[in-house]
N, C-alpha and C positions, 0 to 999 in steps of 0.2 A: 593470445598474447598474455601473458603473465608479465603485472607488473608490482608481486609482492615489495622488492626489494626500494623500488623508489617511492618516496614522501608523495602526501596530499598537494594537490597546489591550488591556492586561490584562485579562483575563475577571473578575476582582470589581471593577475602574474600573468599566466597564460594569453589572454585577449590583447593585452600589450604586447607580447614578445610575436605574438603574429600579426599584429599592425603593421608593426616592422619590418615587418619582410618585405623583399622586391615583390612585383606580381610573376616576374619568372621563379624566384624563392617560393612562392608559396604553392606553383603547381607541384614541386617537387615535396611538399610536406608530408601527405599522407604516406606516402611511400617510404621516406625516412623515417617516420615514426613506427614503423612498421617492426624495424628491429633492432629500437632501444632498449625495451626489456629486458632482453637475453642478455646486451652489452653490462648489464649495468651488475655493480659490485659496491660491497659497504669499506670504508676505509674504519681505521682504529680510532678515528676522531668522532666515528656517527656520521661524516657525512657520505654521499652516497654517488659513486663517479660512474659515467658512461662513455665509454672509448669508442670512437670515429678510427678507427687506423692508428694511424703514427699521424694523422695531421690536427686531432680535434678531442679533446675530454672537456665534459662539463660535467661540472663539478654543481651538487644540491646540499647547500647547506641548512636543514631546517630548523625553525626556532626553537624552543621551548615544548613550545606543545607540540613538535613533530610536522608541524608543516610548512608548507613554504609559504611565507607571506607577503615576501616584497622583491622585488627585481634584482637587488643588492645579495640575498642567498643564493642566487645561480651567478656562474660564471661559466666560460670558457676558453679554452685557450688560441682559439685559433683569429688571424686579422680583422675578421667581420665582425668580432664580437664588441656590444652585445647584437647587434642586428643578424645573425646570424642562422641559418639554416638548424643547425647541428644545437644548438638551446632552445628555438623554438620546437623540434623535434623530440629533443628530452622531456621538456615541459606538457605539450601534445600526450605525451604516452602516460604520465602519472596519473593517478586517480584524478579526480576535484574534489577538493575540500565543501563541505561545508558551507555557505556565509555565516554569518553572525544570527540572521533569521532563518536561516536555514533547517534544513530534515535530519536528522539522523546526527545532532552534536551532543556530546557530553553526556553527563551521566541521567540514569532515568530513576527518580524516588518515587513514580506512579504514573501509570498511566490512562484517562480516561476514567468516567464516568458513563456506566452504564445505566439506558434508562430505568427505573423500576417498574412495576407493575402497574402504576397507577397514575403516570408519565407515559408523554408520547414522544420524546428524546430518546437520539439516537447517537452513542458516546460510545467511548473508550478508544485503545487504540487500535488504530486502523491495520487487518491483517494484510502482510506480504506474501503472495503464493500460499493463503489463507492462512496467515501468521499475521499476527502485532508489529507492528514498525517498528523503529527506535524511535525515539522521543524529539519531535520537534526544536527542542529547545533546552538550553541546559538545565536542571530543574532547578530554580531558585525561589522561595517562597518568599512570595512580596505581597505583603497583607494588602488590602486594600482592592475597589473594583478600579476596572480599566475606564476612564473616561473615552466615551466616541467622539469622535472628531464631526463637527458641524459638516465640512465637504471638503470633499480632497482639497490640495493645492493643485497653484497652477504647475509645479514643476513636478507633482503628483500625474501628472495627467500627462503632461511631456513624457516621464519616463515612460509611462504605460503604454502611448501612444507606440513610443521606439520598440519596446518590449514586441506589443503587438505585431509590428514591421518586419522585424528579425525573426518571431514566429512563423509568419506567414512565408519568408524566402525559404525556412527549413523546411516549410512543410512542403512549398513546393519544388524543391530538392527530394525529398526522399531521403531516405537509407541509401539509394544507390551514389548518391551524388552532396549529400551531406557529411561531408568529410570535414576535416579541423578546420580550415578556415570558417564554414559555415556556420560549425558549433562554436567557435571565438567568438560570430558576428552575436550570437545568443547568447553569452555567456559575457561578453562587454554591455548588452543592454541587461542584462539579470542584474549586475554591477552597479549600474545605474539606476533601477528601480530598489536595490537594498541602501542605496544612499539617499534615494528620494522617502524611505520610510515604507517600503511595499516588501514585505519579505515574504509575504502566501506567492505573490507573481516570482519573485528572488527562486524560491524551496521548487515550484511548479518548472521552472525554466530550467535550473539543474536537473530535476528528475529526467525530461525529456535527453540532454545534452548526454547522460549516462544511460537514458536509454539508446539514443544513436552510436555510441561508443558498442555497445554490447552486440548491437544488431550487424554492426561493422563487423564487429572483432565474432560476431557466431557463439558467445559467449554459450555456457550451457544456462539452462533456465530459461535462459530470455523467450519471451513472447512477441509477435508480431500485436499482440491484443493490446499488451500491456501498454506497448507505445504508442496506438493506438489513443489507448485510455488519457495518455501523458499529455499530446497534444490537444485533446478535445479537454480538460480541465484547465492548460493554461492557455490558448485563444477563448474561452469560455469567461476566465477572472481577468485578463489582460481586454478583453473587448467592457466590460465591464466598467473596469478602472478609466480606460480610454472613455466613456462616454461620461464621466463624472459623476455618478449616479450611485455610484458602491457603496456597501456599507461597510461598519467595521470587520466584519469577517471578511470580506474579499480581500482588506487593506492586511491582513493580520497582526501577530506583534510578537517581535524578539523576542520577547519574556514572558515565558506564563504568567500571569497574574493569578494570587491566591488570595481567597479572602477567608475572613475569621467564622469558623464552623460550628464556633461552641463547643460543646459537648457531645459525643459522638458515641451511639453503641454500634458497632457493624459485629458480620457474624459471615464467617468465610464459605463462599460455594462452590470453589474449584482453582486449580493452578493451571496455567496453560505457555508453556513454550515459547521462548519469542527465538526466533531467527531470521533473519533480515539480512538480503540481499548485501543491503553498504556495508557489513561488518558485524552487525549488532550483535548480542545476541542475552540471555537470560530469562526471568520469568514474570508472569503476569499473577494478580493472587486478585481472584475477581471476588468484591462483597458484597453485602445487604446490609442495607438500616435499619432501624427499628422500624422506621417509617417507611419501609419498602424501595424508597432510593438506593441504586447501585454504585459504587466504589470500585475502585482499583487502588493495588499498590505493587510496586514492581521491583524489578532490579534487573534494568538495562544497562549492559555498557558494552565498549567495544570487545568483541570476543567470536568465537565459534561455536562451534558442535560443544567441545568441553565443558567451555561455560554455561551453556546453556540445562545441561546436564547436573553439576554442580551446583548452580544457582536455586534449582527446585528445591534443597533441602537448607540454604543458606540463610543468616537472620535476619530477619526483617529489620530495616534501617527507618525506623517510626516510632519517636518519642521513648527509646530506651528498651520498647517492645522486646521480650525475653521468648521468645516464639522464632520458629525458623517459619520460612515459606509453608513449609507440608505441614507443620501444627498451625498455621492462621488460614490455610486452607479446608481443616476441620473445627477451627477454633472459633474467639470473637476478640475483640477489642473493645476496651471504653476508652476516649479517648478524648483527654480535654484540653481545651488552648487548638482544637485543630484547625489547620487550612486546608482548605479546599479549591480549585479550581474551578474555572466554570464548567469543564469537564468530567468532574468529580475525579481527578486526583486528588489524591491524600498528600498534603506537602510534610517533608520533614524540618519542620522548623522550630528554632529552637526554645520557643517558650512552647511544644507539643511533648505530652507525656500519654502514655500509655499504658494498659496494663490489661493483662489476658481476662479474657472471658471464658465459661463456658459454650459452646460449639452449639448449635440447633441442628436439629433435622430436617431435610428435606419435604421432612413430613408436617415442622412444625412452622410456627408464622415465626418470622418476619417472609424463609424460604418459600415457604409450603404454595404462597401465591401466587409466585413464578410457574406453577406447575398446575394451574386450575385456570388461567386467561386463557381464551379459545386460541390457537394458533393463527386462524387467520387476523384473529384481531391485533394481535403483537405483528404481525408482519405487514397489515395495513397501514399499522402508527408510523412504522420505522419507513415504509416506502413513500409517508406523508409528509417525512421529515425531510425527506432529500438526502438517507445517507446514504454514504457510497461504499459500497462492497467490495472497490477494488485493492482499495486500501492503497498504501502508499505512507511516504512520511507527512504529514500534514492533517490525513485524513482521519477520519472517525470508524468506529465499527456499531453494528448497527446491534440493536437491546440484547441482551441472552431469552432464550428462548427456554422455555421448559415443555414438557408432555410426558406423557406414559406413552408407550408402542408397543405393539405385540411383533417381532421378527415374523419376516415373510422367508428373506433368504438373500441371497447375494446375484447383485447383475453388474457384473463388471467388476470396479473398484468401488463400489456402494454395498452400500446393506439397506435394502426394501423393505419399509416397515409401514405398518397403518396405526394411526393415530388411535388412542382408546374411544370406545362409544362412539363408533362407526363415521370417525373423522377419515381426514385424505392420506393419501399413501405417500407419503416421505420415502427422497432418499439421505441415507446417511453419509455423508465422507468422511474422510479424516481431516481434520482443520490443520494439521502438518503431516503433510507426507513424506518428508524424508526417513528415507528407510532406516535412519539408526534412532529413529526417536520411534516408541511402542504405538504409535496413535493406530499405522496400518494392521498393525499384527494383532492389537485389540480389537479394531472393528471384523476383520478375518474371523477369529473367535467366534464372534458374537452370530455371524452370518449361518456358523454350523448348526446353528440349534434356533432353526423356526420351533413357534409357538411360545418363544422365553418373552415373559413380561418383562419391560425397561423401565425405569424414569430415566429419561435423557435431558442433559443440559444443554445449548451449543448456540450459534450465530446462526440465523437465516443467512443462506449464500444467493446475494440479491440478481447476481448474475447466470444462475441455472435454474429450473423451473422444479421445485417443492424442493429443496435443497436445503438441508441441517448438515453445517460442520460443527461437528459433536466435540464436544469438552471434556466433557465427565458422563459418567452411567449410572445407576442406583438402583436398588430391587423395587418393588411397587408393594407397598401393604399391602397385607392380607392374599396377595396373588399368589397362585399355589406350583407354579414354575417360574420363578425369577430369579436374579442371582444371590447366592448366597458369601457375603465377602465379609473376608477377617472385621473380628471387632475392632482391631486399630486404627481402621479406616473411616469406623464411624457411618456408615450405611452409604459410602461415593466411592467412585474407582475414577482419579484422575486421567482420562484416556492418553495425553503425554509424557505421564512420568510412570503410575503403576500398571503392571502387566498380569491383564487378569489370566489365570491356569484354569485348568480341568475342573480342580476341584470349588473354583467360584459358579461353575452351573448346575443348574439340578439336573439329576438323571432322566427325569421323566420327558424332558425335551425331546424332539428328534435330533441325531446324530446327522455329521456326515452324509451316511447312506440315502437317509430321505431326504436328503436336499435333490433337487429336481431344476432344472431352472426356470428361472423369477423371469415373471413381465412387471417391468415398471407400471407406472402409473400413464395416464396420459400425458406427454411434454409438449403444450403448445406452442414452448419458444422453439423446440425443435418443426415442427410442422409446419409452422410460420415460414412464408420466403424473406425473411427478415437479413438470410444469412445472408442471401444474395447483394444488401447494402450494406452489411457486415464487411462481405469480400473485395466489392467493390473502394470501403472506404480504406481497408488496410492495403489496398493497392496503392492507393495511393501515398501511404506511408511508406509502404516500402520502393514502390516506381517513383513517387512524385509525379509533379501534374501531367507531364508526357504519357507517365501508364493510364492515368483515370483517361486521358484525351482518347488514347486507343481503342482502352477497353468500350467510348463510345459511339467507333468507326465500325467497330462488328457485330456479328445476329448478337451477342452477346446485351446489347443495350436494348433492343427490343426484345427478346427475352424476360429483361429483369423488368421492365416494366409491363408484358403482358402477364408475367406471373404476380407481379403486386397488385396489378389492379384485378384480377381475379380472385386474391384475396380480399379485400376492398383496402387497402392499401394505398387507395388513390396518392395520399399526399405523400407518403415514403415516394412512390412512383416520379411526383411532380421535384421535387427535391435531387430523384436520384439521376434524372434526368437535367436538369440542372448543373447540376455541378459537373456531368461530362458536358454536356453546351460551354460552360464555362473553362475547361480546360483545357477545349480545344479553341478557343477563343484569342489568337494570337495576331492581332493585326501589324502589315506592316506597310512602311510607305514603300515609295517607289524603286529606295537601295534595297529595298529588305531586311532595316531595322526596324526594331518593336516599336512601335508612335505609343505601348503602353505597357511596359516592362513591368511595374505592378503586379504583387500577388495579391493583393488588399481582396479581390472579389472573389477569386478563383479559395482563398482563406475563408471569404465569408460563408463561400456556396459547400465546403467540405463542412465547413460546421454546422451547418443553420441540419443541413442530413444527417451528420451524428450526433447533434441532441437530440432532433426527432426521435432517430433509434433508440438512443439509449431510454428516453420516454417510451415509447411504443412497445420495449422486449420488460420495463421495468410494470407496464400493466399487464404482459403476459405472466409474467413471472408470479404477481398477485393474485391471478385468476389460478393458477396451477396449485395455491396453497387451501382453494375453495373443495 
């Protein structure tokens, strides 16, 4: 379903207009939402009308900034209104806006702090479909730290509690039976926890609401994983808040806070692509400190493929900075009056001036140390930090990684390489696979000619076993087959924006002909019967608790736990059997109503199993980088 042509709408416009409804109205919703899109046409005025026949148009007038923000911008024409099938069903079908705390609003002047080399923080922003999100929050630099709050409130904890409530009926609904009313019931408590001051649980609840839209609608992209991932993050910070115990990161905050940085030299080590799902799109300009802390500065805003393209060579919007993107990607900045993030965004604000540096090498310090920490010890910090690899809007992306590798060859859509002095065997991906951006067709390249020395930059992918999404490339000193790339570039090949040819490999490589094919390395997360609770839990996502109850009526459940506990898996096992006990767990009295309609335990028993997993596949994935 395609719904270019109609506006954003705020997630309680919507929640309200299907309040509304009768209960015979609202079985009928999903089904008229179904083909408002197509109906819908722009008038001369901007606003944007959907025709029912000859009996019903409603009419979306959005504000200012293009969305709909209050009940008063819809109409329509027919008796019922506003209670009316034919408005809630226009409303139903538009995107969702944003909150105010919300993932993916307004413009981006940076994004994220990356650890340094000498830090066990895990920053920056977090990739989508191993991309950078859009910006949490509109970027406004407000000097000063964020004071934490002593302990939630009490109407802190009320919302959380509702939040919670409504998570758990989705959950156990499913994809199959989680339709607009269900996503409204989620989407009126998100409402209610962004006025109670919780925008991480607000941003978490959307994300989930647009992931049940997509899975509905078969969208392309979509994952059953990702939703997956959606709900176990917000029953994870909504049980959290619920039990009063949170800190300030679980609570978050509308507004970046930035504080005063001083004086700043950084020194640029690569550009990387952002393209995001909800719209976003542009670039990332990841840096170094003198003091070996990591920086970002960016330029995110809403756009596509174009912009995203465009933006790599665009100027940077930093204290006056006379530097596009691709020169502060081989360049430096001094930078005084700066703000900083707790994330190490670079704010642009307006007592911040700037002025170009000269560039460092890969080879020289502040860089050069990114590329001499052992691999597994960088991958250890960041899996100590608790960061999350799946990214999303809110989340974090975990330290940049550096190494030298010698190419083995190509398995699959990887490039197999071994770490220099007789380190593990890395695979390479592309950190953006979309085939109009060069990431794929560079790593392809590179795969032709085993035996080529690399320095590689890129992200641990915390969720596949020895996994580098590569950023940039570099030749390796002194190595007597590595690439040889134009002096403009300054000794890096940006793997999403420059396209390395022919003439950047040495000859003496093997070609083509002797590529043979590659064995990976050992994958324990693959080996693992882990997937089997993997499968079992995304069943659940997408059946709801009816499918996990099934899947524990058949050999299928003793199966998955004679193969866990042969692994020594015991407590995946005890868990996974748990939560089908609980699913099937449906008491009724005498009529054969529910005496406990309640998702509260059947919610508790699916999560308590996928954070185990996500714990239990994130120490496999650690051991795979040994």
């Amino acid at each position: 379903m395609s719904n270019e042509l109609l506006p954003p709408v705020a997630p309680d416009v919507l929640a309200d207009a299907v309040e509304q409804l009768s209960a015979r109205l609202r079985k009928k919703l999903d089904a008229a939402i179904s083909g408002c899109a197509a109906q819908a046409s722009a008038t001369a005025d901007g606003a944007v009308e959907v025709h029912f026949g000859e009996d019903a148009t409603v009419t979306l007038r959005p504000g200012p900034s293009g969305t709909v923000t209050n009940a008063e911008q819809t109409a329509c024409t027919c008796l019922l209104a506003p209670r009316c099938l034919h408005r809630a069903a226009v409303l139903g079908a538009a995107p969702i806006a944003d909150g105010e705390g919300g993932a993916g609003g307004g413009d981006d002047s940076g994004t994220g702090r990356t650890a340094g080399p000498g830090t066990a923080s895990a920053t920056g922003a977090g990739p989508e479909m191993a991309a950078p999100t859009a910006p949490t929050a509109p970027a406004a630099d407000v000097a000063g730290a964020a004071v934490a709050p002593a302990a939630l409130t009490a109407a802190q904890v009320r919302a959380a509690t509702a939040l919670w409530d409504a998570a758990a009926e989705a959950l156990s609904a499913g994809v199959v039976a989680g339709g607009a009313v269900v996503q409204a019931e989620l989407l009126r408590a998100a409402h209610t926890a962004r006025l109670a001051g919780l925008p991480r649980a607000e941003a978490a609840s959307l994300r989930v609401v647009r992931g049940l839209r997509a899975a509905r609608e078969r969208s392309e992209g979509q994952r059953l994983a990702d939703l997956t991932g959606a709900f176990r993050e917000l029953l994870v910070g909504t049980a959290l808040l619920a039990s009063g115990s949170a800190d300030t990161d679980a609570v978050g905050s509308t507004r970046r806070v930035y504080e005063q940085g001083g004086s700043l030299r950084v020194y640029g080590l690569c550009r990387e692509p952002v393209l995001s799902a909800t719209g976003y799109g542009g670039v990332t300009t990841h840096l170094v400190g003198s003091d070996g802390a990591g920086y970002t500065v960016s330029d995110v805003r809403p756009g596509g493929l174009a912009r995203v393209k465009g933006a790599g060579s665009a100027s940077v919007a930093l204290g006056g900075a006379v530097l596009d993107h691709a020169g502060l990607a081989r360049g430096g900045l001094r930078i005084v009056g700066a703000t900083v993030s707790a994330d190490g965004r670079l704010g642009a604000g307006r007592g911040v001036s700037a002025t170009p540096l000269r560039g460092v090498d890969w080879s020289e310090e502040p860089a050069a140390t990114l590329f001499t920490r052992p691999v597994q010890e960088t991958v250890t910090a960041v899996l100590a930090d608790g960061a999350s690899g799946t990214g999303g809007p809110g989340s974090t992306a975990p330290s940049l990684l550096g190494c030298d590798v010698e190419v083995i060859g190509a398995a699959g859509d990887s490039v197999v390489v071994r770490v220099a002095g007789e380190g593990p065997m890395l695979r390479l991906r592309p950190a953006h696979p979309h085939p109009e951006l060069p990431h794929a067709a560079n790593l392809s390249r590179i795969a032709e000619h085993p035996g080529l020395a690399l320095r590689v930059l890129g992200r641990p992918d915390l969720d596949r076993a020895a996994t580098l999404l590569s950023l940039a490339v570099g030749p390796v000193p002194e190595a007597p087959a590595t690439l040889r790339l134009p002096d403009e570039w300054k000794g890096r090949a940006d793997l999403g924006y420059d396209r390395l040819q022919g003439e950047h490999f040495p000859r003496e490589t093997a070609g083509p002909a002797a590529c043979g094919p590659v064995t990976p390395g050992p994958d324990p997360l693959a080996e693992a019967p882990l997937w089997r609770v993997r499968r079992l839990l995304e069943t659940g996502v997408a059946g709801g608790r009816r499918a996990v109850a099934e899947a524990g009526r058949g050999t299928d459940a003793a199966s998955l736990s004679a193969h866990l506990t042969r692994a020594e898996l015991g407590r995946a096992a005890h868990l996974a059997q748990a939560l089908t006990t609980e699913a099937g767990r449906r008491p009724r009295d005498a009529f054969g109503r529910l005496t406990d309609p309640s998702a509260d335990a059947y919610a508790r028993a699916w999560l308590a199993s996928a954070v185990h997993l996500a714990a239990a596949e994130r120490s496999l994935v650690a051991a795979s980088w040994s």
